[in-house]
NUFI-426232 format. One record per residue: x, y, z of N, C-alpha, C, O, CB in turn; residue in one letter. Coordinates in pm, whole numbers, plus 50000, padded with zeros to 5 digits. Each point is the difference from the previous one (the first is absolute). Glycine has a CB too. Layout:
residues N
XYZXYZXYZXYZXYZA;...
end
This chain:
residues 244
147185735614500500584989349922501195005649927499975007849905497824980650070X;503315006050085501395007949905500784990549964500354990050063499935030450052X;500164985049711500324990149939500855007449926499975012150022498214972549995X;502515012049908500415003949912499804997449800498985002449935502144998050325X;500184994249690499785000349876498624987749977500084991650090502825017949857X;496014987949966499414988650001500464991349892500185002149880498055008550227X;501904980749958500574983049917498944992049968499624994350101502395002250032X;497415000949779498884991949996498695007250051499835011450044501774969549985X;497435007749948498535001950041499895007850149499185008550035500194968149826X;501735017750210499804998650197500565018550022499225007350062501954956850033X;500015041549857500405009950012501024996250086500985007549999497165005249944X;501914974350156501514998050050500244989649926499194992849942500915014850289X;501414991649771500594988149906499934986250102500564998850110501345018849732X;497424974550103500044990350167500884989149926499894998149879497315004550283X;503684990349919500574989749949499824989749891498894995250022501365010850160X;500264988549717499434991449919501484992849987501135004150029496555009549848X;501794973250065501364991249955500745004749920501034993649987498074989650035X;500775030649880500975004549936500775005950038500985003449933498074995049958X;500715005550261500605012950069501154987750048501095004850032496635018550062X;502214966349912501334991050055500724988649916500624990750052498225012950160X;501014998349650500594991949888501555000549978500715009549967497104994449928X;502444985750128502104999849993499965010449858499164999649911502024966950178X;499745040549920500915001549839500434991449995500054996949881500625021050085X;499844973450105500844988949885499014990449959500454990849932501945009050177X;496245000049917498864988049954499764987050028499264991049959500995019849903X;501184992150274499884982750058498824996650124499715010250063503174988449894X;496554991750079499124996150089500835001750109501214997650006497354987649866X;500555020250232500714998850121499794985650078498984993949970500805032350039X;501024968550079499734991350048499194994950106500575000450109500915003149788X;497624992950104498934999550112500614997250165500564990450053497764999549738X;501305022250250500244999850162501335010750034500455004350106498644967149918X;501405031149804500775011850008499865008450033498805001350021501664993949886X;500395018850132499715013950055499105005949875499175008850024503274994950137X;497774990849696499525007149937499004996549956499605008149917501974999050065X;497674983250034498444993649982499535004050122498785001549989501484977049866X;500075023750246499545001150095499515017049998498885003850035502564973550065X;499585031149855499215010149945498585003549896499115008350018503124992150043X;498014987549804499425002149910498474997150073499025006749967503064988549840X;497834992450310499064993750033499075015350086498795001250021502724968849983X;499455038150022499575010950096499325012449939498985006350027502904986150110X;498955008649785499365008649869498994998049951499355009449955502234992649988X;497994985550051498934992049965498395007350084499055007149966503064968750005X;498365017150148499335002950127499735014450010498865002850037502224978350070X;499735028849869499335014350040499545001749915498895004150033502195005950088X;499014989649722499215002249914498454993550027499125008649997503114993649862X;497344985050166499074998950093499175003850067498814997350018502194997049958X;499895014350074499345007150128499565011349958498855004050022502484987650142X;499275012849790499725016149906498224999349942499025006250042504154995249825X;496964988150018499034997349909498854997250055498925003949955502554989649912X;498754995550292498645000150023499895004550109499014994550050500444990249829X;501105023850207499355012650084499655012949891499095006850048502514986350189X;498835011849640499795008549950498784995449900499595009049928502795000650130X;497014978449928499134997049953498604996650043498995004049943502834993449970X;498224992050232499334999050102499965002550102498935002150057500954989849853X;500975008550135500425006250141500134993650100500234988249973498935026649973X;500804987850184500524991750130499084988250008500374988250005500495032450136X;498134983149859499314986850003500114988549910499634988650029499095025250057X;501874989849793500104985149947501254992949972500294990149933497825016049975X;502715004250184501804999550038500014987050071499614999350116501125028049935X;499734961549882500014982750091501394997949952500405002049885496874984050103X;503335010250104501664985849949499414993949895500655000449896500524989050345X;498065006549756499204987349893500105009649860500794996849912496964988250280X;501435026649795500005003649877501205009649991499845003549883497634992550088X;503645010850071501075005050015500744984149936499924999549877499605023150351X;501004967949820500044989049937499755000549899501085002049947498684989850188X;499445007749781498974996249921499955010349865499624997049887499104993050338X;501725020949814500145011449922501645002650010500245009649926497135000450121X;503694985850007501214991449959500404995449937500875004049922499004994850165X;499384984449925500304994049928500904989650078500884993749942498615024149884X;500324981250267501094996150091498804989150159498885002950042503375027949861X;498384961350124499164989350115499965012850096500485011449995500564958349988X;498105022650110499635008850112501374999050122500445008750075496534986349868X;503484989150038500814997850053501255006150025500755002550095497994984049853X;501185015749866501405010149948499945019050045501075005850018498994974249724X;498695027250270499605003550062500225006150156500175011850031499164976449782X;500605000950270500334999750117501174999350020500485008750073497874984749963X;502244999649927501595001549963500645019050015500895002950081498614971549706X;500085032450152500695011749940499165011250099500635010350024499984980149687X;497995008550350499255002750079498964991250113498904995749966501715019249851X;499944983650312499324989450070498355008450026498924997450053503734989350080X;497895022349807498305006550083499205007349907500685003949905500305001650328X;498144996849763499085009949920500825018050049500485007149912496614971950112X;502905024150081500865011250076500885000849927499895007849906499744989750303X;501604994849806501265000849978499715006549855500455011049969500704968450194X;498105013349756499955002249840499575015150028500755009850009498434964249856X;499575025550144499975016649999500745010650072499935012049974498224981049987X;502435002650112501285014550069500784998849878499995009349919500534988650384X;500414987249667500725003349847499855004649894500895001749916499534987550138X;498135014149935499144996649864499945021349981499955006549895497944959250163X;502165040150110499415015949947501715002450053500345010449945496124998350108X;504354987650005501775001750000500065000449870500355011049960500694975950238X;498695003349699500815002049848498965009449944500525007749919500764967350024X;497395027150075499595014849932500595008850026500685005949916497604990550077X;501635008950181500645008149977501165005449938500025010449934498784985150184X;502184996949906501425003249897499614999849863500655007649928501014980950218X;497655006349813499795001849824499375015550021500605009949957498644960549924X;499255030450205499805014249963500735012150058499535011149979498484979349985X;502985008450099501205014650034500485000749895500035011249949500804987650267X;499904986749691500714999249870499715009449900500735008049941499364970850102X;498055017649944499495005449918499535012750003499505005849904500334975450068X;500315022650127499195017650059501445008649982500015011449954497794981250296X;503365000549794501125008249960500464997749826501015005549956499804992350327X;498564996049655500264995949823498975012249978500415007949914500014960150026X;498205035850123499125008649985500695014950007499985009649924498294972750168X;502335015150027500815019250028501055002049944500625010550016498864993050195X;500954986549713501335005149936499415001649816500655006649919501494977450297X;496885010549757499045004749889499395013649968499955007449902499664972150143X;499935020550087499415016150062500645009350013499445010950004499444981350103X;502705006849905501015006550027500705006449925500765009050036499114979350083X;499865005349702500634998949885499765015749949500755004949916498894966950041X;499375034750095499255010549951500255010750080499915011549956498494975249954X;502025010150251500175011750089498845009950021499395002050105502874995649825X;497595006749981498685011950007498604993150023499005004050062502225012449756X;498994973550122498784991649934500294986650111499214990849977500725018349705X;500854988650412500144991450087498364995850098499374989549983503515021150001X;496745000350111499084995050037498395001549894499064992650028502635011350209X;498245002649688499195000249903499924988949939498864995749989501425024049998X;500964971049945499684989349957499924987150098499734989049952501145022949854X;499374989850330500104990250154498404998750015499454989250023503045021650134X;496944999149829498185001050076499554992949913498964994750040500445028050059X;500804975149822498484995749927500604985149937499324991849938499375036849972X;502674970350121500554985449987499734991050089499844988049976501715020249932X;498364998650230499474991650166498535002549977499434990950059502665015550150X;497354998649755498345002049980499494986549930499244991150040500845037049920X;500614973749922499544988049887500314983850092499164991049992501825026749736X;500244980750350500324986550042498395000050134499144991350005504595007449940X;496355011750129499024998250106498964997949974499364997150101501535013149998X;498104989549747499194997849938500064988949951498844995950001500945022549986X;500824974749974500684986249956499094988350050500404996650111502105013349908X;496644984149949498754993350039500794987450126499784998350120498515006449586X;502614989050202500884989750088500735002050129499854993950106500405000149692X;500745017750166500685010550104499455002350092500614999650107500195009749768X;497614994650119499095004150081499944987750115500514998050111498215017349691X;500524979050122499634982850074501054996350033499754991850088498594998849790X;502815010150108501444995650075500185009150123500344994350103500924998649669X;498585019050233500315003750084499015000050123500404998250115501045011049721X;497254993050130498824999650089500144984750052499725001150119498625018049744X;501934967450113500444989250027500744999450129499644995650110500285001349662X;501665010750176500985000850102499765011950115500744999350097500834990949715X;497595019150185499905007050060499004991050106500315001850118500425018949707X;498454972550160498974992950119500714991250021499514994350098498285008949854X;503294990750013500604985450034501555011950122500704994950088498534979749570X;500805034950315500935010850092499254998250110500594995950099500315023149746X;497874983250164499265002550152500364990750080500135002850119497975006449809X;502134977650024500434990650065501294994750031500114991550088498115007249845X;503125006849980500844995349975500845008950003500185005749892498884979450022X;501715019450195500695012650032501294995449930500875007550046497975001650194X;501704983149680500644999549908499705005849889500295011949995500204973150103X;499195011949842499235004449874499615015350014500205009149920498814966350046X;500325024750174499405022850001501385004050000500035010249929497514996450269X;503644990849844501405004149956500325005249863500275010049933500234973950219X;499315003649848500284999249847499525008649916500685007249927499424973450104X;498545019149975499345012749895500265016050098499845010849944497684969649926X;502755019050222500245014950059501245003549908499935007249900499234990250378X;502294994649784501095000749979499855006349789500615008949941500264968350331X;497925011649673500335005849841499715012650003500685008849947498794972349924X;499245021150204499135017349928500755009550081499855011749967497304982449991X;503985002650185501025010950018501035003349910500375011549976499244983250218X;500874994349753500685002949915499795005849873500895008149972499754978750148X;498565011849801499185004149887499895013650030500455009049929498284970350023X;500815021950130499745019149989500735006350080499965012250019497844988049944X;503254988650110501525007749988500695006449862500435011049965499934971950215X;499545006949777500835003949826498775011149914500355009149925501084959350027X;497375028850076499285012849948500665015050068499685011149958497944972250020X;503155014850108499985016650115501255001949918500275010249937498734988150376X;501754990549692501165000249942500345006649807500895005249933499064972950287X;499165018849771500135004149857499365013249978500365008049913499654968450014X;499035025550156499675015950011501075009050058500145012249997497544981150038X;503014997450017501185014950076501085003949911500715010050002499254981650246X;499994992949631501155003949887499145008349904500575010549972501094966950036X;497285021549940499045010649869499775010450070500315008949921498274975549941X;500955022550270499775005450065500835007850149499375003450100499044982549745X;503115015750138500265001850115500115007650092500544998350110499854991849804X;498565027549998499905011550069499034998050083499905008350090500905004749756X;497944972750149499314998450132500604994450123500794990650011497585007549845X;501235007750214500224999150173499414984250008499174995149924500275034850186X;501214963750003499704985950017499234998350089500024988450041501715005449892X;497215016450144498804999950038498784998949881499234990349995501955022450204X;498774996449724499215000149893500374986349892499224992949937500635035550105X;501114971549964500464985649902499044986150095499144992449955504185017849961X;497104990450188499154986850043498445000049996499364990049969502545006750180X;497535015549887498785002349948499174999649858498824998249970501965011150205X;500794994149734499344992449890499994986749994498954993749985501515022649911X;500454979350112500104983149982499074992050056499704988749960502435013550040X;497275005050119498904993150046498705006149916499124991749977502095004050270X;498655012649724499075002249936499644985049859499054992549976501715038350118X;500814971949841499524993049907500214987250028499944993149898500285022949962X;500114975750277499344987950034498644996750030499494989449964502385010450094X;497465010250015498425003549985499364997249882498974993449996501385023250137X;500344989149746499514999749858500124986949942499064996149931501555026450040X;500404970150047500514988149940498854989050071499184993349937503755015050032X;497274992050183499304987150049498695004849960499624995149893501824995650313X;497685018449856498945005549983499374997849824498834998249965502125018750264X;499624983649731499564996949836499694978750006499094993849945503175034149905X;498374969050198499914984050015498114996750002499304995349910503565002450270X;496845005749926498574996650038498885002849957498874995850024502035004150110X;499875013949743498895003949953499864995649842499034997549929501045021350255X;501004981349802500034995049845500344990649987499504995449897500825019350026X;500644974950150500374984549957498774995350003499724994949892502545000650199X;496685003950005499224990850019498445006149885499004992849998502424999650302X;498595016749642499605009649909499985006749936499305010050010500514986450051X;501295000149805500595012849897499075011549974500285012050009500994971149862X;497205009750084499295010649942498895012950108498825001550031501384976449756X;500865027250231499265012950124500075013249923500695001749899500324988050353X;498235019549803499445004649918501075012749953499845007549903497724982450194X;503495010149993501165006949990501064991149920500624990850053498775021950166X;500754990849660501104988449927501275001050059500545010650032498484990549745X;501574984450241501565000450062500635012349960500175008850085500194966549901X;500075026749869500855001049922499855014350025501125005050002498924974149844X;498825031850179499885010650027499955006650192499895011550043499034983249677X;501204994150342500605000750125501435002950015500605009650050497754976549994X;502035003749903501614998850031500855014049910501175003850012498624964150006X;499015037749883500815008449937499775011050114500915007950025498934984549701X;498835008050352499915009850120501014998650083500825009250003496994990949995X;502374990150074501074993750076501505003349978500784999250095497594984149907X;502075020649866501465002149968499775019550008500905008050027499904963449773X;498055031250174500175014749999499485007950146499935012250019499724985549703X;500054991850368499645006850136501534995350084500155004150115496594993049884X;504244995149943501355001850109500385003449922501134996050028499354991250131X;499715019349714501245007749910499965016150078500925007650031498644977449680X;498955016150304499485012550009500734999950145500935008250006496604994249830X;502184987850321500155004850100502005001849972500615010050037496594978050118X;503405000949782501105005050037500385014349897501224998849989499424974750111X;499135034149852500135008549886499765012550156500905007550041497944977749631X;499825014050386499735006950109501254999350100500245008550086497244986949870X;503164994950024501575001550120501125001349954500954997850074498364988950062X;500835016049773500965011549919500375010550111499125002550083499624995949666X;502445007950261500125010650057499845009649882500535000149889500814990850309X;497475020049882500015010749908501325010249952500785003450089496934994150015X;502575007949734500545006949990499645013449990499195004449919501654978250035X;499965025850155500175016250015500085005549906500954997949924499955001750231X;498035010449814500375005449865501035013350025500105007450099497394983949788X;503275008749973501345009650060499625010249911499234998949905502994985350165X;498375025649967499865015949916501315003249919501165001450039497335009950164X;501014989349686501315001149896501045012850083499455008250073498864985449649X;503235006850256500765007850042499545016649965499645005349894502074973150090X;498485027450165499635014449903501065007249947501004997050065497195007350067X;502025002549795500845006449891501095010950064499565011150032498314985749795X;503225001050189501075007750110499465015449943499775003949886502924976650142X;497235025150079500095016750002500755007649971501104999350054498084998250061X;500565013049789501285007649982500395008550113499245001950095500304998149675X;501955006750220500155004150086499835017950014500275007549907500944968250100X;498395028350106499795015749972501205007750000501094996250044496825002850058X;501865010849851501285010550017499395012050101500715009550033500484986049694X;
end
């Protein structure tokens, strides 16, 4: 589950009518380009709330509608299909969460030293994220079916721990980019792998909070191990006098 900064309860910022309010405070005109947005905005927010709340099964036009605010008719209008909505519906996640995963690495970044140290346990906390969770486990079974959508979430988590390799090669750039990808996968292992065990069960008997502090000191440690060693040198020896 990769996310970045969290906005609210959800941890992604999902659309709301504030996200499309004129500055100038005038009404848009119905059937305009720009109601026609607001009406859309509407709609993914929707979608967000109640796949991340109930999930696929209680995903209907009727209550998508309904949780709008908007006819079914109106609805169909902007999406003729249940499909269509959801290919649009994980298209605008994704772009919000690259937005937000790169707002994450340039946070992480602020520190340099402290870059992936403060990255691990920022993607830990979102993958734990009770909602996040259920959003993604959602879209991930609605992928099996919908080779749109398995795109879609491939295309995010390549990218995501593209920019993780990436930011290790700027804090880190005496590692070799064999060992660099081995970390990065490592700590995708760590990130998803934490999801199943703790979203769906904070209280285990291993506390989060003393994992993730394991977790930041088992890749500090491996890349510290890929350091090139320094040669120890022998102080100059002292010129010789000369004989007679």
């Amino acid at each position: 589950m990769l996310v970045g900064k969290k906005r609210g309860s959800s941890g992604f910022r999902s659309p709301t009518a504030a996200d499309v309010v004129f500055a100038d405070r005038r009404a848009p005109r119905r059937g305009s380009a720009s109601s026609s947005e607001r009406t859309r905005a509407r709609i993914l927010a929707a979608c967000y709330n109640i796949l991340a709340s109930n999930g696929h099964a209680q995903f209907t036009m009727r209550r998508v509608a309904a949780a709008a605010n908007i006819t079914q008719g109106n609805l169909a209008y902007h999406y003729p299909s249940k499909r269509k909505l959801l290919r649009e519906f994980i298209s605008s996640l994704v772009t919000e969460c690259e937005a937000d995963i790169e707002q994450a690495f340039r946070d992480a970044s602020a520190g340099e030293q402290r870059g992936l140290s403060a990255l691990i346990p920022a993607l830990i906390n979102k993958s734990v994220d009770r909602r996040i969770s259920r959003l993604f486990r959602e879209l991930w079974a609605l992928s099996l079916h919908d080779r749109v959508i398995a795109q879609a979430l491939t295309t995010l988590y390549e990218r995501a721990w593209k920019q993780v390799a990436e930011l290790l090669s700027r804090t880190h750039p005496e590692v070799d980019a064999n060992k660099a990808q081995q970390i990065v996968y490592l700590i995708a292992m760590i990130v998803e792998g934490a999801n199943p065990i703790y979203a769906l069960d904070p209280s285990r008997g291993a506390p989060l909070q003393q994992v993730k502090a394991l977790a930041i000191r088992a890749v500090m440690s491996l890349l510290a191990e890929s350091e090139p060693k320094k040669l120890a040198t022998s102080p100059p020896s002292a010129p010789r006098r000369p004989t007679l």
